[in-house]
Each structure stands twice: as C-alpha cells, then as structure tokens.
C-alpha positions as CSV (number, residue, x, y, z in Angstrom):
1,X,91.0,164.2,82.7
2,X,91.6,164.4,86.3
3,X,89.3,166.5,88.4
4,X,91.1,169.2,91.2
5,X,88.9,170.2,93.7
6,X,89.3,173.9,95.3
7,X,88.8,174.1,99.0
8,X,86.9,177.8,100.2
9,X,89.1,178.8,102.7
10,X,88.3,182.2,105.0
11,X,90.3,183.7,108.0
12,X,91.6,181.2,110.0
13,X,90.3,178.3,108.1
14,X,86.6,179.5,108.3
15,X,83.9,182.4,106.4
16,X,84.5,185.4,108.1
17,X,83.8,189.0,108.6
18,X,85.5,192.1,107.4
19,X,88.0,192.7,109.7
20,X,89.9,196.0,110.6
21,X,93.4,196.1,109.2
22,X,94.9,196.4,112.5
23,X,93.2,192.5,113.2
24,X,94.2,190.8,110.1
25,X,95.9,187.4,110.1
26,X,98.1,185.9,107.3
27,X,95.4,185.0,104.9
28,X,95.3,181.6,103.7
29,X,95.3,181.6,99.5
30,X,94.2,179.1,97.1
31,X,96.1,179.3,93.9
32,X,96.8,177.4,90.6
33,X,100.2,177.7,88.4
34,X,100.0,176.6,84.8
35,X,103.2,176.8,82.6
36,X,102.9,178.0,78.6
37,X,102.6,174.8,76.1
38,X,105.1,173.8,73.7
39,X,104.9,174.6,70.0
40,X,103.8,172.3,67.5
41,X,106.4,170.8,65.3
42,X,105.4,170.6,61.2
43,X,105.3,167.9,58.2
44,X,103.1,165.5,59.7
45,X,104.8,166.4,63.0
46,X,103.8,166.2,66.9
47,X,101.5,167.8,68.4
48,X,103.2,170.3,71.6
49,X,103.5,169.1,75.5
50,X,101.2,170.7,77.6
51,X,103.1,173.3,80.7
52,X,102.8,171.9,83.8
53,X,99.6,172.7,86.0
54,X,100.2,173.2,90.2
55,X,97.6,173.5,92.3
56,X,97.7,173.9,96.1
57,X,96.9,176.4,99.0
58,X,99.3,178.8,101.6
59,X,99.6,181.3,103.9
60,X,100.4,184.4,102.8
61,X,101.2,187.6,104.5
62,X,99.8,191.2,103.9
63,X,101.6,193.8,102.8
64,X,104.5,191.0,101.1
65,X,105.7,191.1,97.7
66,X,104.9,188.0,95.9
67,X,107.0,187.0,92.4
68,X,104.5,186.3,89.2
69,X,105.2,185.5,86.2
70,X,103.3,184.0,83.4
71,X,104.6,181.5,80.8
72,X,104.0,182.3,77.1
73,X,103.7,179.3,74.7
74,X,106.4,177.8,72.2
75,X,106.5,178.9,68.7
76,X,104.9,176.4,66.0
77,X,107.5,175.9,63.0
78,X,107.7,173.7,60.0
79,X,110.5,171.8,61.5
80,X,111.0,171.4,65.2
81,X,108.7,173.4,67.5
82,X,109.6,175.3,70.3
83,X,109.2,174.6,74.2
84,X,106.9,177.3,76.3
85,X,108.2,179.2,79.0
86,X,108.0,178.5,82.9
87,X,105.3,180.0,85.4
88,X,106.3,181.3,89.2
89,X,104.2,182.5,91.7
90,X,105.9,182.6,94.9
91,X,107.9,179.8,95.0
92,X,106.1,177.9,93.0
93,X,107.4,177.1,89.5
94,X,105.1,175.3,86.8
95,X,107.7,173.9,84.0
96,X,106.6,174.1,80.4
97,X,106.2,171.9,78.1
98,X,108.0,171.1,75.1
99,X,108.0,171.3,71.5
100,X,107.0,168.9,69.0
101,X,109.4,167.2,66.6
102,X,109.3,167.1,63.1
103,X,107.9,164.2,61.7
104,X,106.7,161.7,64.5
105,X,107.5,162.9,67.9
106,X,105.0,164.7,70.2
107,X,106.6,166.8,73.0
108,X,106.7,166.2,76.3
109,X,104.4,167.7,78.8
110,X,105.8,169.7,82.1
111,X,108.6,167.9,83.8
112,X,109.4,168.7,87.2
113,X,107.8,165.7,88.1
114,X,104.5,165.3,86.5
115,X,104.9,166.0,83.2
116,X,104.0,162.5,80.5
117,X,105.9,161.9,77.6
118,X,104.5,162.2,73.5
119,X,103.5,159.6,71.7
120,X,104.0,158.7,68.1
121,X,102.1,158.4,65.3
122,X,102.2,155.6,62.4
123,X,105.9,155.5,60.5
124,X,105.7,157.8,57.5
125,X,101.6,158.4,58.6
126,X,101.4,161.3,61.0
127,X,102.8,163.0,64.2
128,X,102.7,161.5,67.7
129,X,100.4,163.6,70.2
130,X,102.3,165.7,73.0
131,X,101.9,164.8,76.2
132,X,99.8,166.2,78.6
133,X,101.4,168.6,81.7
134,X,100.1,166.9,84.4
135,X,97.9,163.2,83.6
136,X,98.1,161.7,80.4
137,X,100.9,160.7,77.8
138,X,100.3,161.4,74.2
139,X,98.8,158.7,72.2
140,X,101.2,155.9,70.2
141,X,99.6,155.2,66.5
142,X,99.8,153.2,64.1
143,X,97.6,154.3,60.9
144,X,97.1,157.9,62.1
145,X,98.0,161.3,64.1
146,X,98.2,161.0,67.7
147,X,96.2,162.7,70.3
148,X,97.4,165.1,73.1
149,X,97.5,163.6,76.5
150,X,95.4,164.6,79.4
151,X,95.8,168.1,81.7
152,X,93.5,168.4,84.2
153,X,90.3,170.9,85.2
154,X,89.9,172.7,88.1
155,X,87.1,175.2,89.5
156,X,89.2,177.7,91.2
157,X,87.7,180.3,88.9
158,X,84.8,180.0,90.1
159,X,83.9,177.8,87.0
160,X,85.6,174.2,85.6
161,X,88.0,174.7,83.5
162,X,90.7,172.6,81.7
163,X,94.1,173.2,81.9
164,X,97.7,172.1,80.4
165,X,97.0,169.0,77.9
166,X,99.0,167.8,74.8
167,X,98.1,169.2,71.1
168,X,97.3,166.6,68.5
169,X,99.6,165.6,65.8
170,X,99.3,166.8,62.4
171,X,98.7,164.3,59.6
172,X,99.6,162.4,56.5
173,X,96.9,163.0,53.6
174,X,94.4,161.1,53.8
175,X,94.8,159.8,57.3
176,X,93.4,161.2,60.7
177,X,94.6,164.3,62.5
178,X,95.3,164.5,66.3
179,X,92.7,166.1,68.6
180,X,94.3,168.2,71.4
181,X,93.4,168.0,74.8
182,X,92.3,170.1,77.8
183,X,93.4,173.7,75.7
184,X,95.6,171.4,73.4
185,X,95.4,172.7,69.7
186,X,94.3,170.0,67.4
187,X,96.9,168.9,64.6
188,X,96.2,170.1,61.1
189,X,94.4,168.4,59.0
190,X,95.9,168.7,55.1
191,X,97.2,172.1,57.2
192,X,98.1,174.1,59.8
193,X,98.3,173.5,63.2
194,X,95.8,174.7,65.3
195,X,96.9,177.1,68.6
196,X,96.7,175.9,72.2
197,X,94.6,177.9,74.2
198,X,95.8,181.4,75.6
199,X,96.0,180.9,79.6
200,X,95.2,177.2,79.8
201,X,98.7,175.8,78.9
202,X,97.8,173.6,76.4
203,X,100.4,172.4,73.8
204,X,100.3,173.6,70.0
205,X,98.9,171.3,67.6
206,X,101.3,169.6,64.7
207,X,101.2,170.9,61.0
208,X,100.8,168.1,58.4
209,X,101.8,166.8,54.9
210,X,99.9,166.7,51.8
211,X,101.8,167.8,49.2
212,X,103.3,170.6,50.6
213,X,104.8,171.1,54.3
214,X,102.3,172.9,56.9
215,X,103.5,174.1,60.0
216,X,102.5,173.2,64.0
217,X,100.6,175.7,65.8
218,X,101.7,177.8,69.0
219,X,101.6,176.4,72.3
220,X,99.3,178.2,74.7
221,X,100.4,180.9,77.1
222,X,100.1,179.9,81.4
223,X,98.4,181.6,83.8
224,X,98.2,182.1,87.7
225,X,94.9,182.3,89.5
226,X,94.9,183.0,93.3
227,X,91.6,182.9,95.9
228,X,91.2,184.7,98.7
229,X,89.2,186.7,102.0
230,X,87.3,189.5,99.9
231,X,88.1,191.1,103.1
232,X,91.8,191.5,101.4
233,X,92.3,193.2,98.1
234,X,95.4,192.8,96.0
235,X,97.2,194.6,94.0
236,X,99.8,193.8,90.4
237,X,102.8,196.0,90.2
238,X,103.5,197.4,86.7
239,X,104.5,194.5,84.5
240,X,101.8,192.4,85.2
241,X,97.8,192.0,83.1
242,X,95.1,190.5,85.2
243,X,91.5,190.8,87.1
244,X,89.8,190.3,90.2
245,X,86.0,189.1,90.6
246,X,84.1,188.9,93.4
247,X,83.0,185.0,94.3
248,X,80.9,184.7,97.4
249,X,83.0,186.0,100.7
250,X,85.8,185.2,98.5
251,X,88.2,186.8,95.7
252,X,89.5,185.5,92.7
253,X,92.3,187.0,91.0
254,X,93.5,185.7,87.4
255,X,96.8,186.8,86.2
256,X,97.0,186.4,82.3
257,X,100.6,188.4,80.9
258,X,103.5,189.6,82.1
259,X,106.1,189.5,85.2
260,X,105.8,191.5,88.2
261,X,105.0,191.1,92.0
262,X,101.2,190.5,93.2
263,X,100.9,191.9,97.4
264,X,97.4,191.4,99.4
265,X,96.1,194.5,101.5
C-alpha cells in the first residue's frame, strides 16, 4: 500500500496571517479525487476494482465556481456486477472501477492510467480479487478466492486513511474467501459479499457458492477532500453533502454525496 504524502501549503507557499479580502491571492489547494468502486460479481465471482484515487495540489481562485461530483459505487448482483461511477473536481476526473465477473474474474481497478487489472481465482474454486485503483493487481489463485489489489493511504484529512483498493473474491465451499483491500469489501464466505467502504472507493467484495448462489457486494462510493488557508472559507452549492474542520492554520473540507459546484471566499 503506497503512502501519499500531503504538503501544508499557506498563502503564497508559506503559514500566514488572516488577510483582508481586498489582499487575498489565489490560494493554493491540496486535494484528493477518489472514484466509486465496482460491484461485486456472484457464484464464487470476483471481487469489484477499486475507483481511481488522484491526489495533487493547485491554484485556485476566490469567488470561482468549481465542478464536484462524487462517484457512487457499482451494484453487487448474482451474475455480473456493476462498474462505479466517475469523480470530478475541477478538472480532475477519478475513473471508477469495474465490476466483478461471474465466476472467476475480478474487475479492474480505475483506468485512466493507473488503474491494475483482477486477478483469478482457482478454475471451478473461487473468484479472482479486483484490482486495486491505483497500486496493486488483484491476486491470481490457484486453490482459493483472490484478494483485492492495493489502493493507497493518504493524510490529507488530517488522519491516514486508505483509499480505492480491490474487493476479494467470493468462494467455493470449503475453500478461502478473498480479503479486500484499502476499503475493499471482503468476498463472502459460504455468502454474501461484503460492501466496499462508503467514501474510500473500494471495490465490492464477490458473493460465493455453496449450494446455493450468493451475490457480490456493492462497491464503495468516492469522495473529494480539498485543504486550504483557514483564512478562506468555502462554500457547496445545493446538490452537494460535506464538512469542513479546522486543522491547524489550515481547512479541510470532505465532500461525501452529490454533484454541485464548491467556491472559496
């Protein structure tokens, strides 16, 4: 699991005092992008691909109307699952990650660039693990369920937190599920699927066999996070569900549902 480091940034690069209005500068903003997880597919099928996770900094301008919208996850099913939705801030577009296939094949994790492929799991055994959104591919198997590939974590919250990896694939009866990874749902074990995390990205974990067909679980829904001058305060137009803590001389600002436009003041 790859660690991404947040720089602090202030007012022209450095900590800084409240300024008047009239002297602000474009602001320079921290911010991460993670797309919605695919679904997990059922009957011993793979586990979800995790959304892809972005993560840079830019320079933003007060009083400007900036696009958000969060990614929900792909639907789980008993067959083939779903593939999440993307995430935008900005210009910034996270893709999601895809659904798990039915029997076998874990979905693939975000593509536009660094998303890693599913893996399989053992031939009539258990379902490949999806691939992670931004580091790791999902696990090949040969006697059991795959596990989810690898997202990444990153502190721009203010704490560490994992983002965007694969779910695990469901299995056979008496063989071993899939573990999901980095808010990847685990694959079921003699069951359901188990749900990638809500605002992490992570991709739904497959459903197994055992007599019966169980279905995948749902992949989990993206977010966007921005940091900031607490000398700015922002605002979310109608549409949008988030909320702003206080970190230091800084601002953090987690958007969790919902399209609309986020603008700095």
């Amino acid at each position: 699991m790859a660690i991404i480091s947040v720089t602090r940034y202030g007012l022209n690069g450095s900590k800084s005092n409240k300024l008047s209005a009239a002297n602000r500068v474009p602001l320079n903003v921290s911010y991460l992008v993670a797309a919605g997880g695919g679904g997990g597919g059922g009957d011993q099928g793979g586990g979800g691909g995790g959304g892809e996770l972005l993560t840079d900094s830019f320079v933003a301008s007060p009083a400007t109307n900036y696009l958000v919208t969060i990614g929900g996850g792909g639907s789980g099913s008993s067959s083939n699952a779903g593939s999440g939705s993307a995430s935008t801030f900005n210009v910034f577009v996270a893709a999601a990650g895809t659904g798990g296939k039915y029997i076998h094949s874990g979905g693939t994790g975000g593509t536009s660039g660094s998303g890693r492929t599913g893996g399989s799991g053992g031939a009539n055994v258990a379902g490949g693990g999806g691939g992670g959104g931004q580091t790791g591919n999902g696990a090949n198997e040969t006697s059991k369920a795959g596990n989810g590939g690898a997202g990444s974590s990153s502190a721009i919250s203010g704490s560490i937190v994992s983002y965007s990896g694969g779910g695990g694939g469901g299995n056979r009866c008496g063989t071993g599920r899939g573990l999901g990874a980095d808010g990847g749902g685990n694959g079921g074990y003699s069951g359901h699927g188990v749900a990638g995390a809500a605002n992490r990205g992570g991709g739904g974990g497959g459903g197994s066999w055992c007599s019966v067909v169980y279905s995948g679980a749902a992949g989990g829904s993206g977010v966007v996070i921005v940091r900031y001058p607490n000398t700015y305060s922002v605002s979310l137009s109608a549409g949008l569900t988030g909320s702003t803590v206080v970190d230091g001389d800084e601002k953090v600002t987690i958007v969790t549902a919902g399209t609309g436009t986020l603008s700095w003041a």
